[in-house]
Backbone as CSV, one residue per row, in Angstrom:
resi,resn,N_x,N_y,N_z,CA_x,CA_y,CA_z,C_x,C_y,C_z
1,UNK,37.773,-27.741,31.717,38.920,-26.983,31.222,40.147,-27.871,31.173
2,UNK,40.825,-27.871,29.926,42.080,-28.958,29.979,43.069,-27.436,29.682
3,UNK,43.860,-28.332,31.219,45.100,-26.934,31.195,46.519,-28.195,30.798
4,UNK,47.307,-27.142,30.482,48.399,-28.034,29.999,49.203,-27.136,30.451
5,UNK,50.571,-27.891,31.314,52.041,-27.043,31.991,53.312,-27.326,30.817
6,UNK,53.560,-26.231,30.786,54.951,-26.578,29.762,55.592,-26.284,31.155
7,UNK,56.950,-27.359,31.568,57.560,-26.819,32.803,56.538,-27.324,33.657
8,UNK,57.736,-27.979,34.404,56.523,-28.368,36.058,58.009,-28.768,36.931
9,UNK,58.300,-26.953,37.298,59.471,-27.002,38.163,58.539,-26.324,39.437
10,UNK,59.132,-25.353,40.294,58.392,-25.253,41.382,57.467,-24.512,41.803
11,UNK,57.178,-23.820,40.704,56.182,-22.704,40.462,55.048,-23.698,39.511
12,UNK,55.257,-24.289,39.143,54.027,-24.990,38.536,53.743,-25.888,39.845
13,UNK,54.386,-26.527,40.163,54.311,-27.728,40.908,53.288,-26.827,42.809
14,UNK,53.466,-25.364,42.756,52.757,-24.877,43.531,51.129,-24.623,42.659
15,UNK,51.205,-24.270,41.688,50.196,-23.937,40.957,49.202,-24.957,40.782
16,UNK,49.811,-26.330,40.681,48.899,-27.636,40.412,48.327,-28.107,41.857
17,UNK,49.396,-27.768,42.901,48.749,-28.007,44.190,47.616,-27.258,44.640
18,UNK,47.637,-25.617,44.561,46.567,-24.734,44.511,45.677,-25.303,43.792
19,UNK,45.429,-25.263,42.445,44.300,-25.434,41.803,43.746,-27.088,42.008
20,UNK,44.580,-28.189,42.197,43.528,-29.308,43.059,42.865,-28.737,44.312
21,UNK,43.008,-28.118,45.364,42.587,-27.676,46.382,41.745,-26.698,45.999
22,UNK,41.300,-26.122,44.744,40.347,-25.327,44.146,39.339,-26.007,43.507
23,UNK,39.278,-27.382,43.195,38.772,-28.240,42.619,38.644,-29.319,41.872
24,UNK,39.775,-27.906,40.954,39.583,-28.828,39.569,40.551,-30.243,40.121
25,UNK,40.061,-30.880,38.491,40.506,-32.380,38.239,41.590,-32.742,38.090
26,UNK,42.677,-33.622,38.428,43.969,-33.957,38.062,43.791,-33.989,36.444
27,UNK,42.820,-35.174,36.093,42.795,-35.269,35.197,42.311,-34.476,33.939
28,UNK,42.392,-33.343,34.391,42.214,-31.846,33.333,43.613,-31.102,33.737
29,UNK,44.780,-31.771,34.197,45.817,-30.982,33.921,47.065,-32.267,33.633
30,UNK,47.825,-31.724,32.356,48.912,-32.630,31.990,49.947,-31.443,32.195
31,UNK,51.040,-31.886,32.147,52.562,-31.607,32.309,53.371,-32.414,30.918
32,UNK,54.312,-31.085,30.675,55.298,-31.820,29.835,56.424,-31.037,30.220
33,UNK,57.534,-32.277,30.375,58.369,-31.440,31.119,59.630,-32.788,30.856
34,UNK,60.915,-32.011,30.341,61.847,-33.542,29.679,62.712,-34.331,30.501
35,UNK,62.753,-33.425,32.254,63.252,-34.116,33.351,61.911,-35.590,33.868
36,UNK,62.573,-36.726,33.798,61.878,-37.801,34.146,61.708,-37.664,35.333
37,UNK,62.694,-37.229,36.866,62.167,-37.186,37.539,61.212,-35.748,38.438
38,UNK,61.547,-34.895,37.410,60.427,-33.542,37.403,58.940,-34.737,37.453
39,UNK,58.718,-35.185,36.364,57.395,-36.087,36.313,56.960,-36.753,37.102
40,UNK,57.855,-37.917,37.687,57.507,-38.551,38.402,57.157,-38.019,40.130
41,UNK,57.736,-36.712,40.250,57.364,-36.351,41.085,55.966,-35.704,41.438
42,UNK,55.933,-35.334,40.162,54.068,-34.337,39.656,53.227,-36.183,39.815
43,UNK,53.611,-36.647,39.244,52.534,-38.270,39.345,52.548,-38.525,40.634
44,UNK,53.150,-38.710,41.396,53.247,-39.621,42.717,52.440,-38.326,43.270
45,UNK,52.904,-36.977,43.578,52.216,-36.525,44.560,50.942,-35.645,44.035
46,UNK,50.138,-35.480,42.887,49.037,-34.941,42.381,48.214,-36.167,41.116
47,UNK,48.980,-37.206,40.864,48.203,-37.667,39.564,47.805,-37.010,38.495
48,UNK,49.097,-36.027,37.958,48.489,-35.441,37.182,49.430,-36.264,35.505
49,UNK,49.076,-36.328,34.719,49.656,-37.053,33.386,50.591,-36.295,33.206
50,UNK,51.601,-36.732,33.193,53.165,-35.800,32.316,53.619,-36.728,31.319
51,UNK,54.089,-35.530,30.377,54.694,-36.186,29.127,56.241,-35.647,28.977
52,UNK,57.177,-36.258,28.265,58.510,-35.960,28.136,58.193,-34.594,26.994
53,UNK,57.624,-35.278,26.009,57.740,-33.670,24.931,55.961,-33.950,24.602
54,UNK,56.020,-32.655,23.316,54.933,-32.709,22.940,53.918,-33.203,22.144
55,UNK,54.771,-33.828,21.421,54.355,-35.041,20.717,53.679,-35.897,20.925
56,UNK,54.401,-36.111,22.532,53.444,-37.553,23.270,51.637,-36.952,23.843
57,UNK,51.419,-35.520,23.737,50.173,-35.319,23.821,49.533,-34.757,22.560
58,UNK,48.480,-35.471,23.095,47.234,-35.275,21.419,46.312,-34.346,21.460
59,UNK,45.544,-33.941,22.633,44.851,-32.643,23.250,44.913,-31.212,22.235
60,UNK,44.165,-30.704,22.367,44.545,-29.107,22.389,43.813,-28.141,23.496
61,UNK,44.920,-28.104,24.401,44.454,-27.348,25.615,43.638,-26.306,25.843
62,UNK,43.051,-25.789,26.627,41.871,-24.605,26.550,42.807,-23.713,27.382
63,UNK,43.954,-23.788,28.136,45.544,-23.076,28.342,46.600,-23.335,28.393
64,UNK,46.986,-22.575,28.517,48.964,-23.619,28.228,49.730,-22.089,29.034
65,UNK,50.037,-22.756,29.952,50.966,-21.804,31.098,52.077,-22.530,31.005
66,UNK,52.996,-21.542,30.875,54.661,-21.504,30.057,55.111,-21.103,31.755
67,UNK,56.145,-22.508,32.419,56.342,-22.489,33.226,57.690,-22.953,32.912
68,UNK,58.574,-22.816,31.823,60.249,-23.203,31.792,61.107,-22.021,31.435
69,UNK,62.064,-22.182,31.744,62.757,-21.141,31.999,63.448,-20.177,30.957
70,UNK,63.365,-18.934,31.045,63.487,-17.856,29.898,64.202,-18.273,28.839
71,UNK,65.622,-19.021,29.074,66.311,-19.195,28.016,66.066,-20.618,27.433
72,UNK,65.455,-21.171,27.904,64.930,-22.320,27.312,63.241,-22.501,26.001
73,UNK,62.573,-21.187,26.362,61.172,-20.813,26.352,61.212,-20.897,24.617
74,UNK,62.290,-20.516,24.082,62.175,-20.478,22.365,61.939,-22.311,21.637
75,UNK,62.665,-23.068,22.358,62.531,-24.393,22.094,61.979,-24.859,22.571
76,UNK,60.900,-24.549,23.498,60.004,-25.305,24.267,58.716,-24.811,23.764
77,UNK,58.683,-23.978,23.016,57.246,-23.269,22.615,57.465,-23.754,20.959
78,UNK,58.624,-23.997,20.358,58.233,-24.226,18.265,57.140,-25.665,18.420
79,UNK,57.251,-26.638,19.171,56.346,-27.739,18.422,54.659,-27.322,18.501
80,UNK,54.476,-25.919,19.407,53.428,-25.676,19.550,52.673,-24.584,18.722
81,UNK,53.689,-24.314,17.709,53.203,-23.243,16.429,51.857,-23.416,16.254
82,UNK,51.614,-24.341,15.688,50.489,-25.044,14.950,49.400,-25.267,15.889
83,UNK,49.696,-25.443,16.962,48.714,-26.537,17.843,47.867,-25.565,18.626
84,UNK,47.824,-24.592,18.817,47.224,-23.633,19.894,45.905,-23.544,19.796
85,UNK,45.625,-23.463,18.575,44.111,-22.906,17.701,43.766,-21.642,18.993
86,UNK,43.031,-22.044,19.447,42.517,-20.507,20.030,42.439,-20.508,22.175
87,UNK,43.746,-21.598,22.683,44.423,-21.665,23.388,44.667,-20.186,24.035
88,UNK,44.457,-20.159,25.596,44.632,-19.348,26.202,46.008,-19.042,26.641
89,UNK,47.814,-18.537,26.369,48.716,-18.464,26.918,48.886,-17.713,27.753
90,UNK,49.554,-18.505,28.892,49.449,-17.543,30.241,51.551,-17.989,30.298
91,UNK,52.264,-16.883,30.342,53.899,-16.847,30.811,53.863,-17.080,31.941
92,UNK,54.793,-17.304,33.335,55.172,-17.123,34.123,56.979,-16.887,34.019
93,UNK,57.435,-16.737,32.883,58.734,-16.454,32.259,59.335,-15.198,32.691
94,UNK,60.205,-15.214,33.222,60.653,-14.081,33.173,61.373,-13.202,32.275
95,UNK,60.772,-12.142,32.003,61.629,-10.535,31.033,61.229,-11.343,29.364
96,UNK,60.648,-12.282,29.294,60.105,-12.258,27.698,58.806,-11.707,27.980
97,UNK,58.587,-10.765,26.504,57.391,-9.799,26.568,56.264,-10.477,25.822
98,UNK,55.539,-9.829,25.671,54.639,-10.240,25.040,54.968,-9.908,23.049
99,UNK,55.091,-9.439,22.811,55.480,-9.579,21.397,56.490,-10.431,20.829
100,UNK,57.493,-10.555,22.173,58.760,-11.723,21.925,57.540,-13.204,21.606
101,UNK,56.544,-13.477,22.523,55.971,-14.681,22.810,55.368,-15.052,22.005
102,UNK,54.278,-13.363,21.413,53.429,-13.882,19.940,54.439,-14.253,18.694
103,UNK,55.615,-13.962,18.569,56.580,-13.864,17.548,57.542,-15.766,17.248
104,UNK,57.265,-16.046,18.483,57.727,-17.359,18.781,56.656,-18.213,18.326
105,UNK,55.286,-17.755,18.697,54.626,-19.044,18.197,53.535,-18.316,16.880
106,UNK,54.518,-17.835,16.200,53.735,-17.596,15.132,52.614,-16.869,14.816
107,UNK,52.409,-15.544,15.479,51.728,-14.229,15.816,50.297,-14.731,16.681
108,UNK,50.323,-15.714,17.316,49.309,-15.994,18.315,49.290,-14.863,19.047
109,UNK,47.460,-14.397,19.356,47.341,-13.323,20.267,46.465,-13.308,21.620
110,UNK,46.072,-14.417,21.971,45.616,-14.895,23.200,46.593,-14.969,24.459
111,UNK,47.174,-13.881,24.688,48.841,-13.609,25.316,48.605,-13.208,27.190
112,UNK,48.862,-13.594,27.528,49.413,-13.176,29.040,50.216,-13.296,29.713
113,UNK,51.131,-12.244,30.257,52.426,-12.280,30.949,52.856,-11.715,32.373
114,UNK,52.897,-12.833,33.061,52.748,-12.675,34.901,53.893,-12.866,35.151
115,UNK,54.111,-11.700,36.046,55.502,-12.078,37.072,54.783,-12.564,38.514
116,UNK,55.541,-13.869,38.763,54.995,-14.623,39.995,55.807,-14.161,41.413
117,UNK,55.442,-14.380,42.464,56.944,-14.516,43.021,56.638,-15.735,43.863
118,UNK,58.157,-16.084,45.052,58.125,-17.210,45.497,57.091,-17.266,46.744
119,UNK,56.653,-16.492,47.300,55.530,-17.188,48.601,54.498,-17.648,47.977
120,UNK,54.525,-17.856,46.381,53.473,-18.700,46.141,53.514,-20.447,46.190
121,UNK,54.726,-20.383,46.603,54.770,-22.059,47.340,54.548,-22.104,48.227
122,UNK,53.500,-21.694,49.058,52.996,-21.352,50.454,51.825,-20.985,50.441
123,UNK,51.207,-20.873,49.271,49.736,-19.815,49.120,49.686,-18.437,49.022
124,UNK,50.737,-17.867,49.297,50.575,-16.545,49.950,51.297,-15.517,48.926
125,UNK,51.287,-16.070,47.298,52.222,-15.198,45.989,51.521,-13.695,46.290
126,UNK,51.849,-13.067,45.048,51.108,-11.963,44.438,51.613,-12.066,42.808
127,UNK,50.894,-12.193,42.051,51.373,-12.109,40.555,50.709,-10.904,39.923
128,UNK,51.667,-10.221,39.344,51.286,-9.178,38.470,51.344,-9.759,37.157
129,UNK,50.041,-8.964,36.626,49.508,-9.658,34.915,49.565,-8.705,34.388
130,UNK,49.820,-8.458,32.861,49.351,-7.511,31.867,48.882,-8.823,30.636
131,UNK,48.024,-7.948,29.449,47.948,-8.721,28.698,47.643,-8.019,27.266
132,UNK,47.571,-9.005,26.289,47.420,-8.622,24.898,45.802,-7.819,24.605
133,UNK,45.661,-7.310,23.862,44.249,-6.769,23.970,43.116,-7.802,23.155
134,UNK,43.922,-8.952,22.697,42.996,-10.085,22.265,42.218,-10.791,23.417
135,UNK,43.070,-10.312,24.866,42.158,-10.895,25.696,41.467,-10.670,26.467
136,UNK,40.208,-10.885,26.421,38.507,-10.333,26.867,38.612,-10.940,28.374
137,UNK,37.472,-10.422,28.745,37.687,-10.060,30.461,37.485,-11.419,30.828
138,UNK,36.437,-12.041,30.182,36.227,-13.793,30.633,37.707,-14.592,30.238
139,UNK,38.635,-14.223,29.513,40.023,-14.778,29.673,40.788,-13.916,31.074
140,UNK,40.693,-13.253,31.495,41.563,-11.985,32.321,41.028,-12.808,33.757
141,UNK,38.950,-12.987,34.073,38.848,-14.012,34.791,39.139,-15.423,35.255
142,UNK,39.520,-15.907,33.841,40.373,-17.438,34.330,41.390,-17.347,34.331
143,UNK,42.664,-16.359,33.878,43.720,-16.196,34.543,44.070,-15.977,36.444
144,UNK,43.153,-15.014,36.426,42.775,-14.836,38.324,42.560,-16.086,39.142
145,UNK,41.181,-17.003,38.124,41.177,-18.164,39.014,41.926,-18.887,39.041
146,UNK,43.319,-19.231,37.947,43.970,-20.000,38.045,45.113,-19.083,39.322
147,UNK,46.131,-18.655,39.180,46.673,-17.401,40.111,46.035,-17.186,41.048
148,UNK,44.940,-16.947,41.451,44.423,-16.394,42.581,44.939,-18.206,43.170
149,UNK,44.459,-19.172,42.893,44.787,-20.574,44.259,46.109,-21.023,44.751
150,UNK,47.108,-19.545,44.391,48.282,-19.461,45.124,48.584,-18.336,45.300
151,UNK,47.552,-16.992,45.606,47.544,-16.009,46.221,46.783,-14.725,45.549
152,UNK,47.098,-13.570,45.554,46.704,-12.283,45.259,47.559,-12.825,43.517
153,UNK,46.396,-11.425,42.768,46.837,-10.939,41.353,46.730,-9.504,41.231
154,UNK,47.416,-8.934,40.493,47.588,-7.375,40.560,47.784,-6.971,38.645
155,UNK,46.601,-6.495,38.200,46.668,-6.350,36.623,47.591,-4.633,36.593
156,UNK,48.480,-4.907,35.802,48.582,-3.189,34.534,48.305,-3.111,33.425
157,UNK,47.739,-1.921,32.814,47.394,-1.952,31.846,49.027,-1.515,30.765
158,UNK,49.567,-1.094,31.255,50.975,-0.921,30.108,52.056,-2.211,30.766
159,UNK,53.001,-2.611,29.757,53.840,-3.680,30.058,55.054,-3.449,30.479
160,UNK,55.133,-2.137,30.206,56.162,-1.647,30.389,56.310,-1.889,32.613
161,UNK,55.002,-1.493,32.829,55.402,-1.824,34.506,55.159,-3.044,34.821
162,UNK,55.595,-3.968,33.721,55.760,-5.228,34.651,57.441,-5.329,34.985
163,UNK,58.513,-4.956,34.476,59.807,-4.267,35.087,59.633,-3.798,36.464
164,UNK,58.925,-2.939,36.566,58.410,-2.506,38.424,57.865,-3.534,39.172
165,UNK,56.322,-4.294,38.504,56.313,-5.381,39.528,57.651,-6.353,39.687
166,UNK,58.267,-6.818,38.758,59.339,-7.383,38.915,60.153,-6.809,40.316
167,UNK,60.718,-5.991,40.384,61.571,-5.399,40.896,60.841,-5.193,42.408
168,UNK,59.466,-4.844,42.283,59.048,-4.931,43.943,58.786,-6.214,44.289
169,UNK,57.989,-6.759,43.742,57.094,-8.275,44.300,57.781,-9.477,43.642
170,UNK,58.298,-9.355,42.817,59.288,-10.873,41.981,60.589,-10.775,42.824
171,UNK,61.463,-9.796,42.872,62.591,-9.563,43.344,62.522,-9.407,44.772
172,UNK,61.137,-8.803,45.447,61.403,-8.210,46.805,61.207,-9.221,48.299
173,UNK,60.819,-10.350,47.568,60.761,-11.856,49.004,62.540,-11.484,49.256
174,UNK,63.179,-11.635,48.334,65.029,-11.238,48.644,65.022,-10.329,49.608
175,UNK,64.612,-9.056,49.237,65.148,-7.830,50.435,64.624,-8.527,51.778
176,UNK,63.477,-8.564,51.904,63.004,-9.254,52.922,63.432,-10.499,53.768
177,UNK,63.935,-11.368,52.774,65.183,-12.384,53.400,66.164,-11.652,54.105
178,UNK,66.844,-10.843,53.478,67.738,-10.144,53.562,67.692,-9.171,55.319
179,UNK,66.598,-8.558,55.013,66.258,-7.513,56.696,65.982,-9.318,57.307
180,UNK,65.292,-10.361,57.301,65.400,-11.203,58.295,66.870,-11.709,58.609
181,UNK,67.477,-11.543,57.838,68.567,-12.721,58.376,70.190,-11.186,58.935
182,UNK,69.398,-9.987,58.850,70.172,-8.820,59.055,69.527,-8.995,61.036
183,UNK,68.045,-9.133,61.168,67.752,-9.372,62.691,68.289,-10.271,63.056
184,UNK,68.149,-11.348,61.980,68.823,-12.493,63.279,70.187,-12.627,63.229
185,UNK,71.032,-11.839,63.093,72.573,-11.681,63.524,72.651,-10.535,64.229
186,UNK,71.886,-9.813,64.329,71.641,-8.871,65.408,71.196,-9.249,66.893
187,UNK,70.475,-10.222,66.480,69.681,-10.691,67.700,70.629,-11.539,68.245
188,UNK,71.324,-12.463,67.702,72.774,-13.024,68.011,74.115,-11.587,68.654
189,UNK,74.434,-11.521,68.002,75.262,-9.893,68.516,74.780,-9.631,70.017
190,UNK,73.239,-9.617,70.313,72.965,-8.661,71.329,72.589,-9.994,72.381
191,UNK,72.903,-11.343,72.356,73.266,-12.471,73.106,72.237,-13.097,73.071
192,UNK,71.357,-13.159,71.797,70.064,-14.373,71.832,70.574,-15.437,71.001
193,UNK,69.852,-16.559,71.327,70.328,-17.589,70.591,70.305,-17.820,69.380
194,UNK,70.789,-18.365,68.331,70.080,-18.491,67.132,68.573,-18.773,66.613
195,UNK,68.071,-19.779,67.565,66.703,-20.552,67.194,66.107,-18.969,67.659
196,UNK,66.360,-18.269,68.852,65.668,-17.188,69.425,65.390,-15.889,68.732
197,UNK,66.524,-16.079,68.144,66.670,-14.783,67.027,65.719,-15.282,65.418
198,UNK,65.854,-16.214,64.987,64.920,-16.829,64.321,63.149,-16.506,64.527
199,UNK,63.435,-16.887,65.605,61.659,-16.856,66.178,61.108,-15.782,66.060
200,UNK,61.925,-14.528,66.700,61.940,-13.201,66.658,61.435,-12.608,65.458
201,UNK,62.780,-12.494,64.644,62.792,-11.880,63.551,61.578,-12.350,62.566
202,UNK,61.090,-13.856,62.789,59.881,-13.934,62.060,58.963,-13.778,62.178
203,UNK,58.390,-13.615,63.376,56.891,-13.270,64.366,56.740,-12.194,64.022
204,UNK,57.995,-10.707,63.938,57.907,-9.751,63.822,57.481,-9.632,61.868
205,UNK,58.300,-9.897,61.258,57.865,-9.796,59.640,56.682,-10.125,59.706
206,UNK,56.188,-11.184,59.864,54.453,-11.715,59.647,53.791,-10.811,60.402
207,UNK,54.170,-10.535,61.716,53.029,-9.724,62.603,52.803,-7.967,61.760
208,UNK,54.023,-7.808,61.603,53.917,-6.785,60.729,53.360,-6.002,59.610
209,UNK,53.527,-7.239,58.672,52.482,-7.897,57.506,51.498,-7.443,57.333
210,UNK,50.831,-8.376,58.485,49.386,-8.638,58.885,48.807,-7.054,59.154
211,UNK,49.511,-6.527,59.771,49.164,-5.404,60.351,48.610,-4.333,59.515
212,UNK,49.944,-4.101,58.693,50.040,-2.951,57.680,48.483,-3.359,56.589
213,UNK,48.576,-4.925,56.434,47.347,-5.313,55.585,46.019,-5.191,56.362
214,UNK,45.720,-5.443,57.175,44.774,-5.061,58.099,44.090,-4.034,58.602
215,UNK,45.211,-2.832,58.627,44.824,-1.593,59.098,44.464,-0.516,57.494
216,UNK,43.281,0.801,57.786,43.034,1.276,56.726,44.631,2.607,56.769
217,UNK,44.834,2.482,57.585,46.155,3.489,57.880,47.709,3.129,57.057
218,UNK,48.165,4.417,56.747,49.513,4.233,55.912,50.506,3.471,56.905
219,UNK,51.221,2.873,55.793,52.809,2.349,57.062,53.213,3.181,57.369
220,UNK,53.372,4.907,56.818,53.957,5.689,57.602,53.528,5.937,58.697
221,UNK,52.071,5.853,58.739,51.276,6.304,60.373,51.515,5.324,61.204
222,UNK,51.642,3.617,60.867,52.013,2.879,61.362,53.478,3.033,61.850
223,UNK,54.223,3.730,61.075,55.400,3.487,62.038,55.764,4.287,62.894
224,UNK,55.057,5.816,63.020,55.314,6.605,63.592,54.455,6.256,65.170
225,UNK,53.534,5.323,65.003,53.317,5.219,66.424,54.122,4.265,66.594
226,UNK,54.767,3.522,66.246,55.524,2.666,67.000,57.348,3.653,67.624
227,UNK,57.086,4.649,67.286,58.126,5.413,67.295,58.191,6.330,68.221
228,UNK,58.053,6.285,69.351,58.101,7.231,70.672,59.205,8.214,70.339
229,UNK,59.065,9.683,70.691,60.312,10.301,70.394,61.276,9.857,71.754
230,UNK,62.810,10.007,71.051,63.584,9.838,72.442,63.757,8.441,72.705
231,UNK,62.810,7.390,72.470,63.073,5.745,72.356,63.365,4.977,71.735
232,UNK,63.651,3.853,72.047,64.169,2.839,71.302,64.388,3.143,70.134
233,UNK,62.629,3.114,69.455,62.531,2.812,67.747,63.433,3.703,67.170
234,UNK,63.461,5.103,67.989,63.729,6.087,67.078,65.192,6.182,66.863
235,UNK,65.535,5.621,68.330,67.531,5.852,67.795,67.459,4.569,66.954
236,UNK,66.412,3.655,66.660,67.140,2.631,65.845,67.200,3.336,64.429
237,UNK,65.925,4.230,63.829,65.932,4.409,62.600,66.473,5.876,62.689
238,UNK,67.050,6.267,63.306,68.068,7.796,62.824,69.350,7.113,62.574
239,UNK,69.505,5.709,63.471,71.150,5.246,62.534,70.443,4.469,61.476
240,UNK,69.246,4.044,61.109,69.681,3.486,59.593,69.526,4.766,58.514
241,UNK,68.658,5.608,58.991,68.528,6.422,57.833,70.077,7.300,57.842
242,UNK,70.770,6.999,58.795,71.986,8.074,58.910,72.992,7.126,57.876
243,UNK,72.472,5.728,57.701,73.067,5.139,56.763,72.069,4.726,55.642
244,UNK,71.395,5.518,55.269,70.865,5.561,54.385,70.201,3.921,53.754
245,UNK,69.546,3.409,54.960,68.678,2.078,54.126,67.911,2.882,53.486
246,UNK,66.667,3.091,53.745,65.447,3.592,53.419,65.943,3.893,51.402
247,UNK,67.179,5.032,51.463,67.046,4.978,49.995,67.709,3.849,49.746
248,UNK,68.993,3.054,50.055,69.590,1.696,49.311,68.402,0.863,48.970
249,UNK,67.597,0.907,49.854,66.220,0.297,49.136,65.537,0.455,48.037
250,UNK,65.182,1.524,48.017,64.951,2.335,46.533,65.806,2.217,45.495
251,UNK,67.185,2.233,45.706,68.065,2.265,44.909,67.901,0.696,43.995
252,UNK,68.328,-0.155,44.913,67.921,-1.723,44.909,66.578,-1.734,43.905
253,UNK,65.255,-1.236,43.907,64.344,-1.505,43.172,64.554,-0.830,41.789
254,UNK,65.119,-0.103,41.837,65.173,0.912,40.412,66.759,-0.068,39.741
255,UNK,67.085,-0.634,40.338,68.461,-1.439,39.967,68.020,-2.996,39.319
256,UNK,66.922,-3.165,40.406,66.542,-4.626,39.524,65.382,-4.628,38.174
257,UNK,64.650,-2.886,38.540,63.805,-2.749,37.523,64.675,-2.626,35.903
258,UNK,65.682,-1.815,36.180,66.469,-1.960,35.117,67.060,-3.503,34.330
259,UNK,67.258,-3.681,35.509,68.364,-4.861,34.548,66.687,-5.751,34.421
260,UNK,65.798,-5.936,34.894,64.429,-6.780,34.337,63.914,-5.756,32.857
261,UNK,63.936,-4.732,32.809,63.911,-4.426,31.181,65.230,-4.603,30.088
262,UNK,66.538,-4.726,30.753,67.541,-5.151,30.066,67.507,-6.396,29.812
263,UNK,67.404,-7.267,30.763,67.031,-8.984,29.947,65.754,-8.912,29.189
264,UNK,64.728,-8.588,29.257,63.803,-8.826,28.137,64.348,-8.542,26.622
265,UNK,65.178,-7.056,26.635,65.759,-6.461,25.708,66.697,-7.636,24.758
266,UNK,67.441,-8.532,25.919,68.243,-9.774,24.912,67.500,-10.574,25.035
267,UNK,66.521,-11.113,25.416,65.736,-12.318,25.280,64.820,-11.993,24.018
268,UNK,64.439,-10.456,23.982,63.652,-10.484,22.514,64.050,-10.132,21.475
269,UNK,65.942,-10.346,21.154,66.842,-10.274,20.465,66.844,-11.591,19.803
270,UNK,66.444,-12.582,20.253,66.875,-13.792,19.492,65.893,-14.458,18.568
């Protein structure tokens, strides 16, 4: 399989690390990408061939995963009008749709469009896929294997909820930053050290994690045993819900789901 990266910023540059550790060959994946030292960094630490543009490759890839950035994606995809022949496209772009993408390269319909998020520089992503109906399940399978060697994949069948995955799993490593670095100034406040409050607040997210993924039981059942009436847990979450996290949370997802169907809306304006 010759895969080809348009973009080899840090989401590719996790993607090429996964998939050597999956097998495949350096030398079945090139990069084109017009930062010299974007390249030289993909060469020194994977050996994989990068080119400045597209010109300098002669190939016609068996995929081409669109790894540069939304507003750049219209000029980085024209020299490839012609060249696709029957090329598998896989996005990792954000809020361009799929009709924006076939429309760019000249009604190509071998289409797929994943929202990634960032723990996939760690192994540990989840990417949500939808796709064009040109593509048959043995394409839908090598999308997984490529995606799956930097974590979980999660298909919809309408595109419209890739706005929602956006907004939970693209957008939601943030909230989650966010409640960590809300413990560890708490944990500071209540006289732990920084490194201590650190340690804390992260043992607890992962242990947590693990848990909720582990067990066949809801997080609600999960949290209610951790919730003695009259203790700790519980005066902690009658003052947040008395300040209303639980919905600012909600609010927050329906806020980023929006504005992720409002940028597609001007990105497939142009």
């Amino acid at each position: 399989m010759k895969l080809l990266f348009l973009g080899g910023g840090n989401m590719a540059y996790a993607l090429i690390g996964g998939l050597l550790k999956t097998g495949l060959s350096a030398g079945d994946i090139h990069v084109v990408d017009p930062v010299a030292e974007v390249r030289l960094r993909l060469q020194a630490q994977f050996g994989v061939a990068c080119f400045a543009c597209a010109e300098e490759t002669a190939e016609t890839p068996d995929v081409v995963l669109l790894a540069v950035k939304p507003q750049q994606m219209q000029g980085a995809l024209a020299p490839w009008r012609s060249r696709l022949g029957d090329s598998l496209v896989i996005s990792i772009a954000a809020g361009i749709d799929l009709a924006t993408l076939s429309r760019w390269l000249d009604g190509h319909q071998r289409l797929v469009r994943v929202m990634p998020n960032t723990p996939a520089l760690v192994g540990a992503g989840i990417s949500g896929c939808c796709a064009t109906p040109a593509v048959d399940a043995a394409a839908r399978a090598l999308t997984d294997r490529l995606l799956q060697s930097v974590g979980a994949t999660l298909w919809v069948a309408d595109e419209k909820h890739i706005d929602a995955v956006t907004a939970i799993s693209g957008s939601g490593p943030a909230y989650v930053f966010l409640f960590i670095e809300a413990l560890q100034h708490a944990a500071q406040e209540l006289g732990l050290t920084p490194e201590q409050g650190r340690q804390l607040a992260l043992a607890t997210v992962q242990g947590a994690g693990a848990l909720a993924a582990a067990s066949d039981e809801s997080v609600s059942v999960l949290r209610e045993r951790v919730t003695s009436k009259g203790g700790t847990t519980a005066a902690a979450l009658e003052v947040m819900r008395a300040r209303e996290v639980p919905q600012g949370i909600i609010a927050g997802c329906h806020a980023a789901a929006a504005r992720s169907e409002e940028l597609g809306r001007l990105l497939g304006a142009v």
